[in-house]
C-alpha positions in Angstrom: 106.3 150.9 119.9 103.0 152.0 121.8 102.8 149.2 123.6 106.1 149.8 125.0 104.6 153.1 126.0 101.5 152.0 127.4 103.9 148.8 128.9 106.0 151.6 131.5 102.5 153.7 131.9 101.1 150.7 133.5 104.3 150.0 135.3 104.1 153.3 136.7 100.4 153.5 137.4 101.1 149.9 140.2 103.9 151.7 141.7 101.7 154.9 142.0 99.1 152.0 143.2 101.4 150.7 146.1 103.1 154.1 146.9 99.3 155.5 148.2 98.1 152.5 149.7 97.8 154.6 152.9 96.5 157.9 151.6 92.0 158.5 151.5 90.6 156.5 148.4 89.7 159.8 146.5 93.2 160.9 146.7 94.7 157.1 145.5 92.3 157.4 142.9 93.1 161.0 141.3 97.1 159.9 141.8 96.6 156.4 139.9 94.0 158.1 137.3 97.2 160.6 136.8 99.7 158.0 136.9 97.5 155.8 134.1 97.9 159.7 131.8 101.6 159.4 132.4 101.7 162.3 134.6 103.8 160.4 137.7 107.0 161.3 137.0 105.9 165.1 137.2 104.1 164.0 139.8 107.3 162.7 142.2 109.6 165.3 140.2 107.4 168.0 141.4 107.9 166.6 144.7 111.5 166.0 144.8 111.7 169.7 143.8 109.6 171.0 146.7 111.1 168.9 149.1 107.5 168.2 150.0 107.7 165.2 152.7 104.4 163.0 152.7 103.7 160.8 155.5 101.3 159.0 154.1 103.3 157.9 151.0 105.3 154.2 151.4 108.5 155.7 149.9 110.1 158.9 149.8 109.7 161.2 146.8 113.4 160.9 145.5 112.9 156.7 145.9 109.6 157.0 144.3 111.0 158.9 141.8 114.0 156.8 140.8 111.5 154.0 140.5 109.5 155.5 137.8 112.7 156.0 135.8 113.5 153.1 136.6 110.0 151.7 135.0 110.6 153.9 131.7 114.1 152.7 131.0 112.9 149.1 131.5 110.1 148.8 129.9 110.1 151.8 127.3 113.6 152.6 126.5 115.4 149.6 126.2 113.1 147.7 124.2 112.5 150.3 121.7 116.6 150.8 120.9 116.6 146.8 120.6 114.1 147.5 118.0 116.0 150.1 116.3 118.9 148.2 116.2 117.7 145.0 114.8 116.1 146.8 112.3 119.2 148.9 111.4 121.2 145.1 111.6 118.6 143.9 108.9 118.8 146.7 106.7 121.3 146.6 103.4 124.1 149.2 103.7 122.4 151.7 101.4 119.1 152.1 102.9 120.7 153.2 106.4 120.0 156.9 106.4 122.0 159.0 109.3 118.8 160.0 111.2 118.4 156.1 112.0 121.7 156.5 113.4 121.1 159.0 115.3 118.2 157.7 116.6 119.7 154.8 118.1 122.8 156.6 119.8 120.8 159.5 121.2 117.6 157.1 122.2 
């Protein structure tokens, strides 16, 4: 399930990638390093918040924002409750336990 993790981290980290293209190098380079520590969607939250309007950024914050939960939901979320369910579907009836179930509805 890590590598479903790291899977949307990297997503993130080439959007982040794309989104500074027109920003100084030192700047792309401390925004990517943060986006590869899973830090960009604090990143664009923070500036959704603020209402802070970059003109050196591709997209806008909220866009920019809705990408990278749109890159967790892809490529963390959905896999890992496919996961949980075919595991549930291959366990026998009295090994289920209620957290399990849990688990899957709330995940």
């Amino acid at each position: 399930m890590a590598g479903f993790a790291m899977l949307a981290i990297m997503a993130q980290a080439v959007g982040t990638f794309f989104q500074c293209t027109k920003k100084p190098r030192k700047e792309q380079a401390e925004r990517n390093l943060a986006a590869l520590m899973g830090l960009a969607p604090l990143i664009e939250g923070l500036s959704v918040w603020t209402g802070k309007k970059d003109p050196a950024l591709l997209f806008s914050g909220p866009m920019m924002y809705a990408f990278m939960k749109s890159y967790e939901i892809a490529f963390e979320s959905i896999p890992e409750s496919i996961i949980q369910i075919l595991d549930l579907l291959k366990a026998k009836a009295g090994d289920i336990q209620t957290i399990q179930i849990v688990g899957v509805i709330w995940g």
